[in-house]
N, C-alpha and C positions, 0 to 999 in steps of 0.2 A: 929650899922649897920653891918650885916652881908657882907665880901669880898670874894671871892674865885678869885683870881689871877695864872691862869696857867705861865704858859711859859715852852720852849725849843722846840717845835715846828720847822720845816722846810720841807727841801726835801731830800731825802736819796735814794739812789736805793737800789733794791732790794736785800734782805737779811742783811742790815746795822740794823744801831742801833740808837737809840734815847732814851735820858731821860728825861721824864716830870717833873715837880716841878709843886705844887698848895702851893700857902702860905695863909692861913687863917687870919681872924680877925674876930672881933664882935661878937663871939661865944662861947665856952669853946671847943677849937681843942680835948682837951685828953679827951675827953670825948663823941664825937660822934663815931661812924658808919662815915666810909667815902665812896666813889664811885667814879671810873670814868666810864663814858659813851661816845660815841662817834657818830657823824651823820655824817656818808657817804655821796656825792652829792647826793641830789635828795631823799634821805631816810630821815625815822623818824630817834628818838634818838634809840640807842641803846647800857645799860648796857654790861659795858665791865669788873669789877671788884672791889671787896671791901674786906673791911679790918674793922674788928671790932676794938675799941679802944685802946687796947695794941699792937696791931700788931700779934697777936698770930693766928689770924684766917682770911682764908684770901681764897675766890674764884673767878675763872674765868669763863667768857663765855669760851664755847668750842670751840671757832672760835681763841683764843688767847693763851688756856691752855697749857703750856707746853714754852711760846715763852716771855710771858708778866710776869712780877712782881710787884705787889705791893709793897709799903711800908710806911711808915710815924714814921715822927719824931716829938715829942710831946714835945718836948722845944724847938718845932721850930716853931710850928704851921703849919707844913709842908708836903703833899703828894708827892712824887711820884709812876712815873710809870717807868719800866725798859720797853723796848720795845726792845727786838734782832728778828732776821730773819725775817724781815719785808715785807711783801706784797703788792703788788699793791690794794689789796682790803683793805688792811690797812689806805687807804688815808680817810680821811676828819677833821672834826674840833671835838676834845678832850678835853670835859670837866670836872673837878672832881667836885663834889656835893653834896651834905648831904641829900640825897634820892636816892633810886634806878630809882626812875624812871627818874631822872637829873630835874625835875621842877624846885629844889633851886641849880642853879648853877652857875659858873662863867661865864668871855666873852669867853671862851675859845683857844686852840693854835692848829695852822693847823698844821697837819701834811700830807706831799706828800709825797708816795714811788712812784716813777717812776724812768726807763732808759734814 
């Protein structure tokens, strides 16, 4: 049975930092394509970045480029996400996944940038 388990989620203001963790099971972690996506209040999902299986290759939405980092650790079964200078349009619930379009994904972790 496939798991994707986020966490580190919260509230931050603006321009702080946060790091996601996703821990896998039921799968072969080192061996997929990973993703995270994220859904805004009131929006659809929306691909936010991925990371092919070694970690070697790795792109962003342009809405994050420059600000977000991928990563994952494959004797961990583990994604994160580095998240600095954070935005108020940054806020909603952040899921990782095993598709770009987030259909297989986890329950995800909220994230709020507000003052």
């Amino acid at each position: 049975q496939v798991q994707l388990v986020e966490s580190g989620g919260g509230l931050v203001q603006p321009g702080g930092s946060l790091r996601l963790s996703c821990v896998a099971s039921g799968f072969t972690f080192g061996s997929a394509w990973m993703y995270w996506v994220r859904q805004a209040p009131g929006k659809g999902l929306e691909w936010v970045s991925s990371i092919n299986t070694s970690g070697g290759a790795r792109s962003y939405a342009s809405s994050v480029a420059g600000r977000f980092t991928i990563s994952r650790e494959n004797a961990k079964n583990t994604l994160y996400l580095q998240m600095n200078s954070l935005k108020p349009e940054d806020t909603g619930l952040y899921y990782c996944a095993r598709d770009r379009s987030g259909s297989d994904r986890g329950q995800g972790t909220q994230v709020t940038v507000s003052s």
